[in-house]
N, C-alpha and C positions, 0 to 999 in steps of 0.2 A: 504494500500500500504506500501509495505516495505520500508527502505532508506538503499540503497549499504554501504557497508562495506567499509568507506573510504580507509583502511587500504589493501582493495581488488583490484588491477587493473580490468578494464574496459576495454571494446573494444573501445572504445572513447580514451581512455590511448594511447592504440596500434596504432591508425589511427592518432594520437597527435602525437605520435614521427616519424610513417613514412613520415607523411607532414615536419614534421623541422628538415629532414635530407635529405642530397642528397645520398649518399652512403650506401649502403648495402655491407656486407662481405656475398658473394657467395661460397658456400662447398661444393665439386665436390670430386670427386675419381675414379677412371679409375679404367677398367675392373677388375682388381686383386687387388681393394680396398685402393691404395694407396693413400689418403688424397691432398687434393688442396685447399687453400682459397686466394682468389680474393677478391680485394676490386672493384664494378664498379659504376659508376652514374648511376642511374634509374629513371623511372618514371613506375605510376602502374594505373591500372584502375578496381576503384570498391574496389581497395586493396588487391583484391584476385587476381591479377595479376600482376607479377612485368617485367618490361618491358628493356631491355637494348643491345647496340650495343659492339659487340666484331668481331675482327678476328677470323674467323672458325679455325686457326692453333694454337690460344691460347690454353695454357692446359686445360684451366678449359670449353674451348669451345669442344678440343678434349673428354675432359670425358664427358659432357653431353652427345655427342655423342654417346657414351660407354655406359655411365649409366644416363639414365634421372633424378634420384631421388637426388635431392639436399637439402642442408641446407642453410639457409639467416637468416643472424640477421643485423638488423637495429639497430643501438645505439648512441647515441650523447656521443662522448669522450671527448668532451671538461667541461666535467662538472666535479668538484670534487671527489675524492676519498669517496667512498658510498653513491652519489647522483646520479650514473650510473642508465639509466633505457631503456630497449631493448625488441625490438621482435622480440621472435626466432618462426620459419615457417621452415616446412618443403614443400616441394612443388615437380612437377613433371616440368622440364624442356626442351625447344626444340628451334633450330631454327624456326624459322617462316617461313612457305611456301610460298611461291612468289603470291600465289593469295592473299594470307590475307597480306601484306607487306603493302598494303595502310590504311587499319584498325589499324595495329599495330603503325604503323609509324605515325600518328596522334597522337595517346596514349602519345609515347616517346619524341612527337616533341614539344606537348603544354605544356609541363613541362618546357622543354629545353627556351621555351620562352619566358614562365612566370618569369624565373631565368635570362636570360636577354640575352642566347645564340640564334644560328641561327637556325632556322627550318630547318630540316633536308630530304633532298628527295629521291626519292624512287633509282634513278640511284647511290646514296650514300650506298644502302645494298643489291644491287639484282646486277647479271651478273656478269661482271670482277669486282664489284668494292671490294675493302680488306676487308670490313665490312659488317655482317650480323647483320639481330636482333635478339635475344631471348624473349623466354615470359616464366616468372614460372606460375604454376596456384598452389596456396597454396590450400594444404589440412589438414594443422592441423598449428595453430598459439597459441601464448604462450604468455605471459607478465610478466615479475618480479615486484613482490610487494618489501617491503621493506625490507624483511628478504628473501631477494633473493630463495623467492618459486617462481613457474612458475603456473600460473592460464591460463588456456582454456579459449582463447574468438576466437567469429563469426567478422573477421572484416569488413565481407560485411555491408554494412550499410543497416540499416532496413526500 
């Protein structure tokens, strides 16, 4: 058996900083490519899914609309200057359709209330109310090593 390359991030790495962060920065761009980033609070399931509430008239809500293909990077900023460590995902994004709103809404809510906020209910993201859910489902994720290369991991857990 071999032993990992300490010097190499892990998927372990990746799924260690999306747990000890609340915020992800969301990268959107509308129809004609013009760039958007969003900081929003999330929760994810499996890791390969990142879960959060926005207004449908936000921008970065109107460009998924436009364009599903998004960029997210997770990162803890409060850490020292070149002690930064993040992961970048790209992923395919969408509203959440009102039959899956209960499935998703679980997802988003048990985070929310593990961190110490209120559970959140389904009259809060479906019909007149101002707030929808989104869900990304990543299809390519990334980890910076220490010389800020970017190493390919699976963050579904095995």
């Amino acid at each position: 058996m071999t032993t990992p390359d300490p010097g190499v991030p892990t998927a372990d790495d990746g799924r260690a900083i999306i747990d000890a962060n609340a915020y992800m920065t969301l990268a959107t761009a509308d129809g004609s490519g013009r760039p958007w980033a969003s900081p929003v609070w999330f929760s994810h399931r499996s890791y390969s899914h990142l879960v959060w509430v926005s207004r449908p008239g936000a921008r970065h809500s109107r460009n998924i609309a436009q364009r599903p293909e998004v960029g997210i990077v997770v990162f803890d900023s409060t850490v020292p200057i070149g002690d930064g460590r993040g992961v970048y995902m790209d992923a395919i994004a969408a509203a959440v359709d009102e039959h899956e709103v209960s499935e998703w809404l679980e997802v988003f809510s048990d985070r929310l209330v593990a961190q110490g906020a209120t559970h959140w209910r389904e009259h809060q993201v479906t019909s007149d109310a101002p707030f929808r859910l989104y869900v990304a489902t990543v299809t390519l994720a990334y980890v910076l090593d220490d010389h800020d290369q970017r190493t390919a991991v699976d963050l579904a857990p095995s």
